[in-house]
N, C-alpha and C positions, 0 to 999 in steps of 0.2 A: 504494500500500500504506500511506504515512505516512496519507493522509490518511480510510480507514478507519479506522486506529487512533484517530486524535484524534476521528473522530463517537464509538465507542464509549466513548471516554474521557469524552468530553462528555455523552452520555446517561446512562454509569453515574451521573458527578455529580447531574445533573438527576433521577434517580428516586431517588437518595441524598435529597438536598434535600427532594425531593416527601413521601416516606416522614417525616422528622424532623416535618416541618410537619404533617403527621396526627396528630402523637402528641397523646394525650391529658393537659391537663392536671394538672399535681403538684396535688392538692388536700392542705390542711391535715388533720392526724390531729387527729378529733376528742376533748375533749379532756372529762370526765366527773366531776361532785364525789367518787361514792361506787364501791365494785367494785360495789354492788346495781345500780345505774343503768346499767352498762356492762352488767351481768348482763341487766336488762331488756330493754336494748336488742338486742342479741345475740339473746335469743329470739326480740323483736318482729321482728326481721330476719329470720328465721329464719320464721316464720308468715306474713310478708306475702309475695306475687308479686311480681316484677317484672312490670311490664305490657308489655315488650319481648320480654322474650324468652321462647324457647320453655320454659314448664314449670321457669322457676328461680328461688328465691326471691332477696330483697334481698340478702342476707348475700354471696351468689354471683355477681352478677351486675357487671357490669361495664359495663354500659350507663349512658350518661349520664344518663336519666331513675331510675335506682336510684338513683347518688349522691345526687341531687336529693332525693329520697324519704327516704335514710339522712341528709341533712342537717338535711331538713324532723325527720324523726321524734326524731334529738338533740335538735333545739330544742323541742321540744315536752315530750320527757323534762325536760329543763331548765327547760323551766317550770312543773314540777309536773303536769304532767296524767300521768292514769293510764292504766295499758296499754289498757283497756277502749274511752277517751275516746280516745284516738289512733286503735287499730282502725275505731271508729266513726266518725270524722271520714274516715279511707281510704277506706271501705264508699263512705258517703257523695259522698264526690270519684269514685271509681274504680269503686265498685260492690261488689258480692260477690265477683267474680271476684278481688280484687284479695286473698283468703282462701283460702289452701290448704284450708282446713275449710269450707267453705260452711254456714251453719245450715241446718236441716231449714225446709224452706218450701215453700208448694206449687209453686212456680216451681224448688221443686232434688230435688223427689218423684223425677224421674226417673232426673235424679242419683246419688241414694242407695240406690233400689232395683235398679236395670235389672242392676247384678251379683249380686245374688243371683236377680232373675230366670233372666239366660240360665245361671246354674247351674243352678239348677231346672229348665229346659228342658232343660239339655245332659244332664243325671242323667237325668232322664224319656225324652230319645231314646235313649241310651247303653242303659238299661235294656229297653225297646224293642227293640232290635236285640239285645240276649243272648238273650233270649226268642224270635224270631223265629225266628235262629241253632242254637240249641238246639232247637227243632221240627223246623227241617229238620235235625239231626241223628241224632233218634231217628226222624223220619219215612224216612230212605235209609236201600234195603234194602243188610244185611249179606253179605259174602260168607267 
């Protein structure tokens, strides 16, 4: 019986251990000349992707290639470049994907249209079927 106790005791340790050793490091709070610049930045975080994870931008994520990206994009604010020039250079690195907004391109037609498409479709069958509905109702005989 003692010597169950001490494997569990000893395992509990060892996935204590295991667990601390995952943790993710303390990184330094970035640190901003002006409130505009934190303001920038924030939004910028805010519009860009993370490219890890599912559907979240920078500001939220928590993936280690975000950090990376939130670090990258401080220093880049710090060096003067404009929100536009930063965007751009992402585009660039990551692609369009890496833009919650995607510009209108023939490569994002689909994109941008395909929901008001299947609306237009789903109205057009929707409407379709009231009409059909309504035939056969005035068409069955009355009693």
């Amino acid at each position: 019986m003692k010597l169950s106790k001490l494997f569990i005791l000893i395992l509990t340790l060892t996935l204590s251990f295991s667990v601390l050793a995952q943790r993710a490091p303390v990184q330094e709070p970035l640190v901003f000349e002006s409130m505009l610049q934190e303001d920038r930045f924030n939004q910028l975080t805010l519009e860009l992707r993370c490219l890890v994870c599912q559907n979240q931008n920078l500001a939220d994520s928590d993936a280690p290639l975000a950090h990376d990206l939130r670090a990258e994009i401080h220093e880049m604010l710090v060096a003067g470049k404009t929100d536009d020039e930063i965007k751009q250079f992402m585009v660039e690195r990551y692609g369009d994907f890496v833009l919650y907004r995607p510009p209108v391109q023939k490569n994002t037609y689909l994109l941008w249209l395909a929901p008001m498409a299947l609306l237009l479709i789903g109205g057009l069958v929707l409407r379709s079927s009231v009409k059909k509905r309504a035939a056969l109702l005035d068409s069955s005989p009355t009693e």
